[in-house]
SERO-4910 file (N, C-alpha, C, O; in steps of 0.05 Angstrom, whole numbers):
BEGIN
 pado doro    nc1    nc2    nc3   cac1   cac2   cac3    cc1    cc2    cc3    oc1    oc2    oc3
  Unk    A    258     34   -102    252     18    -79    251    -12    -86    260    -29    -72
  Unk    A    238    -15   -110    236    -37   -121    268    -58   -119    268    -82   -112
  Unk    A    289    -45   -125    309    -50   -131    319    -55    -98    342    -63   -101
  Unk    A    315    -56    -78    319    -54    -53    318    -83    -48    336    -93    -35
  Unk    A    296   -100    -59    287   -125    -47    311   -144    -81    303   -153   -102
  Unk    A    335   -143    -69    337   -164    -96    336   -191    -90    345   -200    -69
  Unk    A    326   -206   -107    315   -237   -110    335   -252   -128    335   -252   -152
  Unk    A    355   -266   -108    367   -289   -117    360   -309   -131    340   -322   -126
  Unk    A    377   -314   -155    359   -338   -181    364   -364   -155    377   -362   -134
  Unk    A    353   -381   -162    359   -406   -153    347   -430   -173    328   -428   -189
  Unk    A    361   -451   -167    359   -476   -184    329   -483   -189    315   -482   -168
  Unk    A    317   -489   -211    292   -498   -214    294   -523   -191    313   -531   -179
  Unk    A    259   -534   -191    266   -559   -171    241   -566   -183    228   -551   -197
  Unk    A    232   -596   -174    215   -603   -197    184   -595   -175    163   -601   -186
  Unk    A    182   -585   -153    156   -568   -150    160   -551   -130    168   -554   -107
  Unk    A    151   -526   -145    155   -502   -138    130   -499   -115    107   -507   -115
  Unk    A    149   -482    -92    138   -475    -63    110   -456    -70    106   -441    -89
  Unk    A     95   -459    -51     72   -448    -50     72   -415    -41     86   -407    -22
  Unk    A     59   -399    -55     56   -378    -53     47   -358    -30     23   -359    -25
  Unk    A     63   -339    -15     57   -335     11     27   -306      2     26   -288    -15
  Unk    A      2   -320     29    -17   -307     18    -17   -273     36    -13   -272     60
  Unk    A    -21   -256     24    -14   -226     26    -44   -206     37    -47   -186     23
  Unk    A    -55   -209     48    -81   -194     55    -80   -161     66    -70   -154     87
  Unk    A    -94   -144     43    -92   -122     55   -123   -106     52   -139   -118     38
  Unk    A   -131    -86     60   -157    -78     75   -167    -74     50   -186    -88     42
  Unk    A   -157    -56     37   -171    -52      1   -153    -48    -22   -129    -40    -22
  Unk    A   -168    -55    -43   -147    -39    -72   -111    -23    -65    -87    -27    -69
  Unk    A   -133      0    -51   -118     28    -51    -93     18    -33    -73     29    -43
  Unk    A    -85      1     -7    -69    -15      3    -56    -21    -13    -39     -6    -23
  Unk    A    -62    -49    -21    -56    -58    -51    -35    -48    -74    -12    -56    -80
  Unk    A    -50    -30    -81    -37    -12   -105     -3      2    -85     22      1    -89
  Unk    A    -17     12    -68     11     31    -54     30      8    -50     53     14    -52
  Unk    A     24    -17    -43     50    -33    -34     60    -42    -60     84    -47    -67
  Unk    A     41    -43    -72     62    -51   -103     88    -36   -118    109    -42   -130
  Unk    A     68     -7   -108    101     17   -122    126     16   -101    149     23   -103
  Unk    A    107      3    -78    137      3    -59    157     -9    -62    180     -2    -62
  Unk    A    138    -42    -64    159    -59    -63    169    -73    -94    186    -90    -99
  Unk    A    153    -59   -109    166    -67   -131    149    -97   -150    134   -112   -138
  Unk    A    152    -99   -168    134   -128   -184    159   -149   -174    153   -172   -181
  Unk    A    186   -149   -160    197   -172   -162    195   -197   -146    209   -217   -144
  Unk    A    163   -188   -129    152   -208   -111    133   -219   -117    115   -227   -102
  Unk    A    132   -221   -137    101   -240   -151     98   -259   -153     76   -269   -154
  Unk    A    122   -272   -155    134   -304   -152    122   -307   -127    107   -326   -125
  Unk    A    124   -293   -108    131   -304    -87     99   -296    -66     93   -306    -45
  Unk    A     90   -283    -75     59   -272    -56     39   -272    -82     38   -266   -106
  Unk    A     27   -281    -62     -5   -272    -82    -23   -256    -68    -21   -260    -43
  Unk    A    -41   -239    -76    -49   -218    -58    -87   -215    -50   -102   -215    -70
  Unk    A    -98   -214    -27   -117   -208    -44   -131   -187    -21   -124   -191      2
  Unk    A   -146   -170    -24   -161   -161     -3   -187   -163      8   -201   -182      4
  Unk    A   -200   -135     31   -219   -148     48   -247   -136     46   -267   -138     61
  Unk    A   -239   -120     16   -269    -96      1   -290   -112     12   -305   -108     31
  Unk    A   -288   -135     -6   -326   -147     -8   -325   -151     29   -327   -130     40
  Unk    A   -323   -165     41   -324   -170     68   -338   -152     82   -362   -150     88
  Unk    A   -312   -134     88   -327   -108     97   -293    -94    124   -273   -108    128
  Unk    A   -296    -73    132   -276    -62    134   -269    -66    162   -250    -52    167
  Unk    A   -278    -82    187   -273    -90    208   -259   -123    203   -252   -134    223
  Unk    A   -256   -139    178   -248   -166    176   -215   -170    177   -202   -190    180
  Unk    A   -203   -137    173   -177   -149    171   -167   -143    203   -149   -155    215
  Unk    A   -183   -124    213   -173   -123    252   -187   -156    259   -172   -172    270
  Unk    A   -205   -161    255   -211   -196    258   -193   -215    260   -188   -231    278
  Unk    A   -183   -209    234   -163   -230    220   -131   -226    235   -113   -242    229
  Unk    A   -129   -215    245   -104   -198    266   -107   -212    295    -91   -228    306
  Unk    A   -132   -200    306   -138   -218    333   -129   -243    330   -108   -252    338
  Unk    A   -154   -262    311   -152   -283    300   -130   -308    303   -127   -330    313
  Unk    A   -113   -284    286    -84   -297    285    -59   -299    298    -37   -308    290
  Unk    A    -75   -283    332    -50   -288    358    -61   -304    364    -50   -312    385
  Unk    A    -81   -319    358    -98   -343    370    -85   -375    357    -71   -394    366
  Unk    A    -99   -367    330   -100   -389    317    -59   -389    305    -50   -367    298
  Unk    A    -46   -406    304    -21   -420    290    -27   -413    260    -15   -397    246
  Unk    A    -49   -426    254    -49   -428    223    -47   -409    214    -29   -405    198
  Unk    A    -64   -391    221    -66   -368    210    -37   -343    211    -35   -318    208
  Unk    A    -16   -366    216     14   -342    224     21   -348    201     46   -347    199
  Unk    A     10   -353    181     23   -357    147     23   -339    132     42   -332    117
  Unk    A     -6   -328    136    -15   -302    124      7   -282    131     25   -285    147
  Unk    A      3   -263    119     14   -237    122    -11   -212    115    -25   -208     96
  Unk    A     -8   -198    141    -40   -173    139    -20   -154    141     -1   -152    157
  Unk    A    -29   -138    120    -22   -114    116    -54    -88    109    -74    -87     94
  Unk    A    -41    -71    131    -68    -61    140    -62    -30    129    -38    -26    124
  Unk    A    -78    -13    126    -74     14    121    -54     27    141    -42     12    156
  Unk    A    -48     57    143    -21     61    159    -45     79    179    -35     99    190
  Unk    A    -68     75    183    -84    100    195    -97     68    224   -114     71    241
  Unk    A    -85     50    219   -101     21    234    -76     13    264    -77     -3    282
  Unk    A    -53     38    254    -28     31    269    -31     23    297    -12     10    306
  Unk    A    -56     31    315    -56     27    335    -84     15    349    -95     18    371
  Unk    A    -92     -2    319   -123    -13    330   -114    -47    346   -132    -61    355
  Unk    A    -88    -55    348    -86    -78    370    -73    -70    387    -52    -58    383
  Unk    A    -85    -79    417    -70    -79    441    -38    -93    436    -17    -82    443
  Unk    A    -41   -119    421    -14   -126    416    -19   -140    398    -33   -161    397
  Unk    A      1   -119    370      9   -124    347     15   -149    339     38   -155    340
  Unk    A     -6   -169    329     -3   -198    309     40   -190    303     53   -169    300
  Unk    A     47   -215    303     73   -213    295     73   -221    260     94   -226    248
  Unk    A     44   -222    244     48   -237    219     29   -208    200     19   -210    177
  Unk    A     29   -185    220     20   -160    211     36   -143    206     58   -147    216
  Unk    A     34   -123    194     61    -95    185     44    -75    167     31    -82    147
  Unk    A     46    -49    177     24    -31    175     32    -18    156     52     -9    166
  Unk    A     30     -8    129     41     14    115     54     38    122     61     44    144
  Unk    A     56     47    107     80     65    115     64     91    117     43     91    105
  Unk    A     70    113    129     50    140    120     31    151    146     24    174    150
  Unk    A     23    122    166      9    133    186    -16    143    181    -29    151    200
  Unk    A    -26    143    156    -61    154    148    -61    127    132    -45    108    132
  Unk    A    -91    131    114   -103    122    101    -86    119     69    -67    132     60
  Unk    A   -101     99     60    -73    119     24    -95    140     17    -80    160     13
  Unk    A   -116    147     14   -130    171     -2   -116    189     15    -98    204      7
  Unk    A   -123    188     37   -108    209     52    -79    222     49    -71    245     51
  Unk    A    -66    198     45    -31    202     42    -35    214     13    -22    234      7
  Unk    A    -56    199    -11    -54    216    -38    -59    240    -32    -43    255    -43
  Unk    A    -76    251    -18    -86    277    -22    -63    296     -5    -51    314    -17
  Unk    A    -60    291     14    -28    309     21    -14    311      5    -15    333     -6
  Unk    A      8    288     -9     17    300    -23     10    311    -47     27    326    -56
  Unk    A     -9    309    -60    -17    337    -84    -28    352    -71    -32    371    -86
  Unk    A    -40    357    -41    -42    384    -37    -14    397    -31    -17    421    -35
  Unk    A     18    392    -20     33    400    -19     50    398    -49     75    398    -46
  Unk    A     43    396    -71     59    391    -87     66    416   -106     44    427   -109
  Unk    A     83    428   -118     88    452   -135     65    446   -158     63    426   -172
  Unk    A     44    473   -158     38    470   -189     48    466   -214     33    464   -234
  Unk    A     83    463   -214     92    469   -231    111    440   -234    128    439   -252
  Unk    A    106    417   -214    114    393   -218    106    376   -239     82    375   -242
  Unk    A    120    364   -252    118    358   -283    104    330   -270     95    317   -289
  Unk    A    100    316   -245     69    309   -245     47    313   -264     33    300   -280
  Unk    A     49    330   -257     12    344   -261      8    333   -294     -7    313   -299
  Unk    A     22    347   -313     27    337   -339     25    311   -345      7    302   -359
  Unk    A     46    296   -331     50    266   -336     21    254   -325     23    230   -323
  Unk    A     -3    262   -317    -19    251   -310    -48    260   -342    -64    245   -352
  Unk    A    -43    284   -346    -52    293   -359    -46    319   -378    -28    333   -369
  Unk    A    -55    327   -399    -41    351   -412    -58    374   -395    -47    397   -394
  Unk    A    -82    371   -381   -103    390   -370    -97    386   -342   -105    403   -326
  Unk    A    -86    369   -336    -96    363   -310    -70    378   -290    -46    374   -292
  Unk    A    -85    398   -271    -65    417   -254    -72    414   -216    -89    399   -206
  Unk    A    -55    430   -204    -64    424   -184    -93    436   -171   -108    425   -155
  Unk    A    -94    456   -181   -122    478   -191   -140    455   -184   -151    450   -163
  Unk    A   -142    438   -212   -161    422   -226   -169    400   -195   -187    397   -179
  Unk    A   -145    390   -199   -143    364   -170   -151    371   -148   -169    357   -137
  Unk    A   -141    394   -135   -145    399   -101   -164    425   -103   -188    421    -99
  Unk    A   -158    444   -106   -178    472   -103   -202    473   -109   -221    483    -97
  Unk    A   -200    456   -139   -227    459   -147   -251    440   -142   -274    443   -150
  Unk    A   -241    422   -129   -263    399   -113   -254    402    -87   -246    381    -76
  Unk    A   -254    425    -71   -262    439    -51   -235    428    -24   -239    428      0
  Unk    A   -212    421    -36   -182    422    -20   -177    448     -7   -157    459    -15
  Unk    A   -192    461     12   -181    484     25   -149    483     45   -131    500     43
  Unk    A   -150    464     58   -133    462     65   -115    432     71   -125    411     63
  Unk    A    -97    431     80    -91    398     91   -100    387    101    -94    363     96
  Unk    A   -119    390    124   -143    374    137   -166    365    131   -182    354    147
  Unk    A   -172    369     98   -189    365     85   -184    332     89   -196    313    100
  Unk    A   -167    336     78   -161    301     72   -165    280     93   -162    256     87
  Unk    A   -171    290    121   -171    275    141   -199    273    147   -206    265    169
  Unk    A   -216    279    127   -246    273    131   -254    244    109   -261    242     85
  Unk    A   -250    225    130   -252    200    114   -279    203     86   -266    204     65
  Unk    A   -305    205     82   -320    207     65   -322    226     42   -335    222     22
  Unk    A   -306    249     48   -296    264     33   -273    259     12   -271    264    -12
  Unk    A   -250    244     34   -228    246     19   -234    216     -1   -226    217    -24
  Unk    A   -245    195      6   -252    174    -12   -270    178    -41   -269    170    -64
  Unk    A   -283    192    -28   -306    212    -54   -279    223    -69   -279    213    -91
  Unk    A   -262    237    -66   -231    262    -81   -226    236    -91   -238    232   -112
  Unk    A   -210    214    -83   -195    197    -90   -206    179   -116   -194    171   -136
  Unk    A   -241    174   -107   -248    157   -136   -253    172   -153   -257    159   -174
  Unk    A   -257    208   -158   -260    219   -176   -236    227   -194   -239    236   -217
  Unk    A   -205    224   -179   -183    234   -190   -168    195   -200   -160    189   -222
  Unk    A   -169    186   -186   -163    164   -191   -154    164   -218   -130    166   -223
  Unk    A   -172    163   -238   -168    169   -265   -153    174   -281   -148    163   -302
  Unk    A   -145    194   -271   -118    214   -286   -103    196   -277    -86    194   -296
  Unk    A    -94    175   -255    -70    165   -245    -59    140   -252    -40    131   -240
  Unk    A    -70    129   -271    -57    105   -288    -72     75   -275    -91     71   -260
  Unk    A    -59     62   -285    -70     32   -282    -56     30   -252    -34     40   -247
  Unk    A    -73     16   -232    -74     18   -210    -52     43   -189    -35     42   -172
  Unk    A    -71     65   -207    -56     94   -194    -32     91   -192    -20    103   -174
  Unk    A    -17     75   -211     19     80   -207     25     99   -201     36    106   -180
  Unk    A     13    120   -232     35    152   -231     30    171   -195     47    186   -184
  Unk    A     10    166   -186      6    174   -160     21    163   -146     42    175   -142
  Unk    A     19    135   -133     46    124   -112     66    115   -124     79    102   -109
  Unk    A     75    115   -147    102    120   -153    108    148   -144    123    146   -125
  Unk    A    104    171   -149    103    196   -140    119    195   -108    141    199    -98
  Unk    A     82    184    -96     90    188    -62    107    169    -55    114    169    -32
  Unk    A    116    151    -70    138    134    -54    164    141    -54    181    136    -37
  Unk    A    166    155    -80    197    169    -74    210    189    -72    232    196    -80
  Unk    A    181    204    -54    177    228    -36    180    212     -6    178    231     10
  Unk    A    182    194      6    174    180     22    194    154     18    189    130     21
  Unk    A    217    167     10    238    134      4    248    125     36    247    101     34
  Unk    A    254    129     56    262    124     79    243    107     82    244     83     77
  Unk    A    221    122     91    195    103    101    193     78     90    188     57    102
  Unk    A    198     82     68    183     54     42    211     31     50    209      8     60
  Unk    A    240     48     41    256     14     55    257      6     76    273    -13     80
  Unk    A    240     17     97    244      4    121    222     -4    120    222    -19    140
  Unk    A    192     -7    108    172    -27    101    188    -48     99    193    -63    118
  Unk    A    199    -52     72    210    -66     47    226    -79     75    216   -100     83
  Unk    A    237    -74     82    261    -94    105    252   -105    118    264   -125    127
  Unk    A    223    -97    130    213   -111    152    189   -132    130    189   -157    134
  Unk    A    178   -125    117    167   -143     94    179   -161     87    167   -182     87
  Unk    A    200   -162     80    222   -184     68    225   -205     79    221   -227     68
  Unk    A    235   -198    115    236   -216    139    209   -234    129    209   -252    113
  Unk    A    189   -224    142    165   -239    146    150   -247    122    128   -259    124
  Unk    A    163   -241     96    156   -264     74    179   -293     78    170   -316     75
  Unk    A    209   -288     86    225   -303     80    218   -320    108    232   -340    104
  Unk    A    207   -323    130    195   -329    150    182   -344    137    191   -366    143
  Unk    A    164   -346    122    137   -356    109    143   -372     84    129   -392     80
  Unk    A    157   -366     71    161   -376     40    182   -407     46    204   -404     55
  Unk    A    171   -431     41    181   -448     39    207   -456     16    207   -476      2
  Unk    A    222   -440     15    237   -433    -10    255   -415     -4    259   -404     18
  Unk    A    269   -411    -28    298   -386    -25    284   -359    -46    273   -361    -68
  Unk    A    292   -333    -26    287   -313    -38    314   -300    -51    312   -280    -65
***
């Protein structure tokens, strides 16, 4: 997916354009847009999210910003479970992909995943689907739709999943490749919208 967004060299110039700022609700946001879209936007966004705040600041920051001009610089990127918390969608917002939460979207797919997906391994030599979903009480796929539960699953497995849970949404992203380049296309627009410069 990464490879989707390619970034034209262009001529040095003697001062480089300002970095378009990237706001999304937490970490776990965060982390999933990175396997999507790839490290070849780092030049170009800096990121940060809305943890310490608190979890009503990025629907704020949305209102906010059909109001306020300035604030059409930003780019909010909100969880995919927030899809329908504005009457009318900020044009400088774009929701992830997935339609849930990411714990949520993690925990589907390893509860749908083969025990025998060389996942499981690549996360750990112990670590199975047994271990992950059954045995910390994954009865079924609706588990995961119990927000306090599934956040509790997510910071305890987290672990096994690499530096900012790559091996996990690398996984779900290219189980989920449709979804992710039509992020990636509509992301692109509204950085190149924003970025005083050539992408």
């Amino acid at each position: 997916i990464g490879d989707h967004l390619k970034v034209e060299s262009t001529l040095p110039s003697t001062r480089k354009p300002e970095k378009v700022s990237v706001v999304f609700e937490d970490s776990e946001g965060q982390h999933l847009f990175q396997q999507i879209c790839g490290s070849k936007l780092r030049n170009y966004v800096k990121v940060e999210n809305t943890t310490s705040f608190g979890a009503g600041d990025l629907k704020n920051l949305g209102v906010l910003s059909t109001k306020l001009p300035e604030l059409q610089d930003i780019i909010l990127i909100p969880d995919g479970d927030m899809i329908k918390t504005w009457e009318i969608t900020p044009k400088n917002l774009l929701v992830l992909p997935g339609g849930e939460r990411p714990e949520t979207l993690a925990y589907r797919h390893l509860y749908n995943m083969n025990p025998s997906n060389p996942f499981w391994k690549m996360c750990a030599p112990t670590y199975t689907r047994q271990f992950a979903i059954t045995s910390k009480g994954g009865t079924d796929i609706t588990t995961g739709d119990c927000k306090k539960w599934v956040k509790n699953w997510y910071k305890g497995q987290s672990k096994y999943w690499g530096d900012g849970n790559k091996k996990l949404f690398k996984s779900w992203v290219a189980a989920h490749k449709a979804g992710c380049r039509d992020f990636c296309t509509k992301f692109l627009k509204l950085l190149k919208a924003r970025y005083k410069g050539e992408i």
